[in-house]
C-alpha positions as CSV (number, residue, x, y, z in Angstrom):
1,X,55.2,108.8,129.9
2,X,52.7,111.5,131.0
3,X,49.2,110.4,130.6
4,X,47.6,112.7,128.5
5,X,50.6,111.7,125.7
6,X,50.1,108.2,126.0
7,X,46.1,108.5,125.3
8,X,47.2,110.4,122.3
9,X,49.0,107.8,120.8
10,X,47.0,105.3,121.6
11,X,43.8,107.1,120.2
12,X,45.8,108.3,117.0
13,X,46.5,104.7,116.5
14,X,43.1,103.7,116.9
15,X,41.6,106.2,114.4
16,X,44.3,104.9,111.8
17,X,42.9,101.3,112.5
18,X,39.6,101.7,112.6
19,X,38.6,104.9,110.6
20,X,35.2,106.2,111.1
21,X,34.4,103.2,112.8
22,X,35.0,98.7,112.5
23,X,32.3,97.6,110.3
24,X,32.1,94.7,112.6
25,X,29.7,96.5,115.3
26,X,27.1,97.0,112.6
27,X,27.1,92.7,112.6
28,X,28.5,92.1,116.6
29,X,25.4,91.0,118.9
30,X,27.7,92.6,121.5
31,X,28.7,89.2,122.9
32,X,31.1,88.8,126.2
33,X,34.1,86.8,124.9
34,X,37.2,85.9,126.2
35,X,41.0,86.2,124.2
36,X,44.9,85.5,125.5
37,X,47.5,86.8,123.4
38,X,50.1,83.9,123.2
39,X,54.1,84.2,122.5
40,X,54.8,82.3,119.4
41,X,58.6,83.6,119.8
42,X,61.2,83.8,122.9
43,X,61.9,87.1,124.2
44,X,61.7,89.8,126.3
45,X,58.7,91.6,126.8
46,X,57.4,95.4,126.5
47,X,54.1,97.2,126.0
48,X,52.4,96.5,129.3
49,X,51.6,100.0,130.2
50,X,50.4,100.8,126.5
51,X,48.3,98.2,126.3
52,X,46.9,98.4,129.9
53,X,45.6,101.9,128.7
54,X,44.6,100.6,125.5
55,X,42.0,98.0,127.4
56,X,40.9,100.8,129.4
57,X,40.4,103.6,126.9
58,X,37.7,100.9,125.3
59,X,36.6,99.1,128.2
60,X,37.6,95.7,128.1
61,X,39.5,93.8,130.6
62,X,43.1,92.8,130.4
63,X,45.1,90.4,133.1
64,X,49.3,90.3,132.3
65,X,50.5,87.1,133.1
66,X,53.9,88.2,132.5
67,X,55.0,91.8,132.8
68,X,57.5,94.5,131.0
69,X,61.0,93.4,131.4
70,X,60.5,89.8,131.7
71,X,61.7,86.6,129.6
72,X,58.7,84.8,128.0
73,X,58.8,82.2,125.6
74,X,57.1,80.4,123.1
75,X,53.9,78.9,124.0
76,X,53.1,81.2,127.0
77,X,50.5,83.2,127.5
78,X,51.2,86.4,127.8
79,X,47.7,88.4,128.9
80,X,44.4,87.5,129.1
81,X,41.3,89.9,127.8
82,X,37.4,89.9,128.2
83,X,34.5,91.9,127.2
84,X,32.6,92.3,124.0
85,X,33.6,90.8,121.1
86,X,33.2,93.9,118.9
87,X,35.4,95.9,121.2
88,X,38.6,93.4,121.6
89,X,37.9,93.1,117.9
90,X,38.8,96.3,117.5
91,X,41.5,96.6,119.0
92,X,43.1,93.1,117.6
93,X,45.9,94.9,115.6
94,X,46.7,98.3,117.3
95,X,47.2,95.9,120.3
96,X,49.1,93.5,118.9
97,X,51.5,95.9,116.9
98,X,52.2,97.3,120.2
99,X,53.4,94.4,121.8
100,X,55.3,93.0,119.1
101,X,57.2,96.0,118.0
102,X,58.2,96.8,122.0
103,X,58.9,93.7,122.6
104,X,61.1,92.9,119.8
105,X,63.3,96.1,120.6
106,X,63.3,95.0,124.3
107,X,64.5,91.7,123.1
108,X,67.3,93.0,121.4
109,X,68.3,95.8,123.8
110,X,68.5,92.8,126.2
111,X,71.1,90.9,124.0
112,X,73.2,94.0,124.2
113,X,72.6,94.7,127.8
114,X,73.8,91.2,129.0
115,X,77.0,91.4,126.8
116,X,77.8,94.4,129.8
117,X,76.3,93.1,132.5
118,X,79.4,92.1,134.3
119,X,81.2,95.4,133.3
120,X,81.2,99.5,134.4
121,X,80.0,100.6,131.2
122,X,76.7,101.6,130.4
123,X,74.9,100.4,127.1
124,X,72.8,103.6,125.6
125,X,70.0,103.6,122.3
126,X,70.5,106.6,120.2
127,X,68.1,109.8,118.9
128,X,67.8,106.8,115.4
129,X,64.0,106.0,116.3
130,X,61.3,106.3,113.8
131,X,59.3,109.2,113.5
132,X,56.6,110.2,116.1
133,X,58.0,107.1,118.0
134,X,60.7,108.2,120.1
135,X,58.9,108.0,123.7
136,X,57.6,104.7,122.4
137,X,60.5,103.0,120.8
138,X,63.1,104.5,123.3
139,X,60.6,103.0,126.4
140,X,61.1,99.9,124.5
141,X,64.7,99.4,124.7
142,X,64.9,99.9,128.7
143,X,62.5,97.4,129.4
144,X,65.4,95.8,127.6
145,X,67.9,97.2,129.9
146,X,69.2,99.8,128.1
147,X,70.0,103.8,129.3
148,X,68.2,106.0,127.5
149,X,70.3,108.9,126.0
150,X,69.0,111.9,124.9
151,X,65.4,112.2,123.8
152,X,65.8,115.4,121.7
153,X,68.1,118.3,121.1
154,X,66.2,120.1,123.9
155,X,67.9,118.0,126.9
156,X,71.6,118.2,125.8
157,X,74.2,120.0,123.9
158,X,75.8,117.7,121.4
159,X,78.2,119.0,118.8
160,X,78.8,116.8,116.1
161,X,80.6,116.7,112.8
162,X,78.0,118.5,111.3
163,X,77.8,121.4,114.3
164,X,82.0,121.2,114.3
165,X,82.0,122.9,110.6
166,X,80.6,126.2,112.2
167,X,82.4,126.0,114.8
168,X,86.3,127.4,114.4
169,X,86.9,127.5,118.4
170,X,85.1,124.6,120.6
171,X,86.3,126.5,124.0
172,X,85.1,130.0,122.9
173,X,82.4,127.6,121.8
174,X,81.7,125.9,124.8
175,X,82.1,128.9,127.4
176,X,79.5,130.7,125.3
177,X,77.0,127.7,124.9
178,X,77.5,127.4,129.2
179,X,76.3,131.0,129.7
180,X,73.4,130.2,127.2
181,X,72.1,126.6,128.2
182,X,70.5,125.6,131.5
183,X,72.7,124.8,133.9
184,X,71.9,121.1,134.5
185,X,72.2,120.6,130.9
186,X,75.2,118.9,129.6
187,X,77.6,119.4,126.5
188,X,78.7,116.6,124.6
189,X,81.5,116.7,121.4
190,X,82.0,114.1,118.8
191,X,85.2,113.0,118.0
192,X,86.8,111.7,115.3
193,X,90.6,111.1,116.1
194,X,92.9,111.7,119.1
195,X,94.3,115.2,117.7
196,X,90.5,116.4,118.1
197,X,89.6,114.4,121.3
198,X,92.8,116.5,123.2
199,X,91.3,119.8,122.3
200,X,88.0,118.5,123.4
201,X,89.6,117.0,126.6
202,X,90.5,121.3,127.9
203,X,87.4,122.9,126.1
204,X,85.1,122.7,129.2
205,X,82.7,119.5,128.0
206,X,81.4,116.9,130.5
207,X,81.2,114.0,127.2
208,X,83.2,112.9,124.3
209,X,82.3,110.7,121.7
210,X,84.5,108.9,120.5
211,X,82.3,108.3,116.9
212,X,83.9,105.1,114.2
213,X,87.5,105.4,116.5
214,X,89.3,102.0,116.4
215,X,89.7,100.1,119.9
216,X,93.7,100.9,120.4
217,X,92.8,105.0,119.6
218,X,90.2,104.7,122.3
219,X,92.5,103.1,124.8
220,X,94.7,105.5,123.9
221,X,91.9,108.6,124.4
222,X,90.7,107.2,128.0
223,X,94.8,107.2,129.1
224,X,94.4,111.0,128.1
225,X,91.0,111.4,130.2
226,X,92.6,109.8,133.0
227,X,95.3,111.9,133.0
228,X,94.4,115.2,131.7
229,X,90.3,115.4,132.6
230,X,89.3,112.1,134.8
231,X,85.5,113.8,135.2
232,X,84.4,113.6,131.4
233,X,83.0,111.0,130.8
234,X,83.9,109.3,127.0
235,X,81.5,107.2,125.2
236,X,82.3,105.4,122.3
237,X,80.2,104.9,119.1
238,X,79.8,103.4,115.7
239,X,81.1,99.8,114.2
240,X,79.9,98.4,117.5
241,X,78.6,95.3,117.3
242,X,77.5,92.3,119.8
243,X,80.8,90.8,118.8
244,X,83.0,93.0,119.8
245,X,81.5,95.3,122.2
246,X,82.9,93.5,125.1
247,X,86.5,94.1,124.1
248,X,85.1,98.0,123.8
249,X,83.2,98.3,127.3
250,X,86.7,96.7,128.7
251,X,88.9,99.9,127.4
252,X,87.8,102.1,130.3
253,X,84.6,103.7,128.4
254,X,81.6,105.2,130.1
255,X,79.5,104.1,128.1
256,X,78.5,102.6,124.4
257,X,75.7,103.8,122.4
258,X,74.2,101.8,119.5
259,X,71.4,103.1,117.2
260,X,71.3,98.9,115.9
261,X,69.6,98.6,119.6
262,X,66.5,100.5,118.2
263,X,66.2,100.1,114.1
264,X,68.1,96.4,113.9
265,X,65.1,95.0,116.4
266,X,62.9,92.3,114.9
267,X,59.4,92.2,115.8
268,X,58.5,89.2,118.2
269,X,55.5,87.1,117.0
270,X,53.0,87.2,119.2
271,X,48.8,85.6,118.1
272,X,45.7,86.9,120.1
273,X,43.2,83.4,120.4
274,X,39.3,83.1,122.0
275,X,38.9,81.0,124.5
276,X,36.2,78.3,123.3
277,X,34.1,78.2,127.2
278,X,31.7,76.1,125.4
């Protein structure tokens, strides 16, 4: 994430925190403490550059004793802080929002990456992040292991259901959008059923989707790929759970995207202590 975005977010959630200002530092004798923020949970943890800025952007100190991407569990301690009082103070929350949030998406994202581990196919998070969170929430999930997809509509050309009712010709369709797009960018078509995924197989896109398509039909689509258009790539979507997304990434998919990775995380609890030095 580029600097000058990160400090925005982080200031923005400052000023929702602490308003025109903690009424703490009208009491605080501006005493040099010391905090660790300790796992209460198990997990996989995330944040580590957010907070890093965080500390800096008020001038405290912060030590990670474990880092993004790592396993942690309950009973550890995760980072260690000094400086005044009133200024970890004021932080407390934003900090530990951060951390808990992140980390319970990269927990879960790791749950899903593991299933695949030992597989070809690539485990994706989805555009279903909450709003003004995308670079946050989507940074989440790879500490987790996941492959980001898309970010926005500005960095690939997907046509879905929604697109496919203006649409009465996908190759007119496509040959257009190629003399239109950049030429790095991709085009991607959702599909619903085989009849729809052959026309998309000779339309000219690098990615089908096949969207809520039951395991034979897509062992049935990638039989078609192999023998019709071996370079697009198929990834399959929707009804994908941990249960049975083994038995998916084994049909001879590209890839699996999940929107559960992202919105079906559970925040990891996480408690910032002061260290009694006396």
């Amino acid at each position: 994430m580029l600097k000058i975005l990160l400090d925005d977010f982080l200031k923005q959630a400052l000023l929702e925190d602490n308003g025109r200002g903690d009424l703490y530092y009208l009491l605080s004798d501006k005493k040099i403490v010391k905090t660790r923020v300790i796992a209460k949970d198990s997990g996989i943890l995330s944040g580590e550059i957010y907070i890093t800025r965080l500390c800096e952007l008020v001038g405290v100190d912060c030590e990670f004793l474990i880092h993004d991407s790592n396993e942690f569990k309950s009973g550890d301690i995760i980072l260690n802080i000094s400086g005044l009082d009133r200024d970890i103070l004021s932080i407390e929350r934003v900090l530990l929002n951060i951390l808990q949030h992140s980390s319970g998406i990269a927990t879960n994202a790791n749950k899903y990456a593991k299933k695949l581990q030992n597989t070809k196919c690539k485990i994706l998070d989805t555009r279903k992040t909450r709003p003004l969170l995308r670079e946050f929430e989507k940074y989440s999930s790879k500490q987790g292991g996941i492959v980001n997809h898309r970010l926005g509509l500005d960095d690939c050309l997907m046509l879905k259901d929604t697109h496919m009712a203006n649409i009465s010709n996908l190759k007119e369709f496509v040959e257009k959008a190629k003399s239109k797009i950049p030429w790095t960018s991709k085009i991607e078509v959702e599909c619903e059923d085989i009849r729809f995924f052959k026309e998309a197989l000779s339309s000219g896109v690098d990615i089908i989707m096949c969207d809520n398509m039951q395991i034979d039909d897509i062992i049935k689509c990638v039989r078609l790929r192999n023998d019709i258009a071996p370079h697009v790539l198929i990834e399959a979507s929707g009804n994908i759970t941990l249960d049975n997304i083994l038995e998916y990434a084994n049909s001879g998919i590209d890839a699996i995207s999940s929107g559960s990775i992202i919105h079906q995380a559970r925040w990891i609890d996480l408690s910032m202590k002061f260290i009694d030095e006396r």
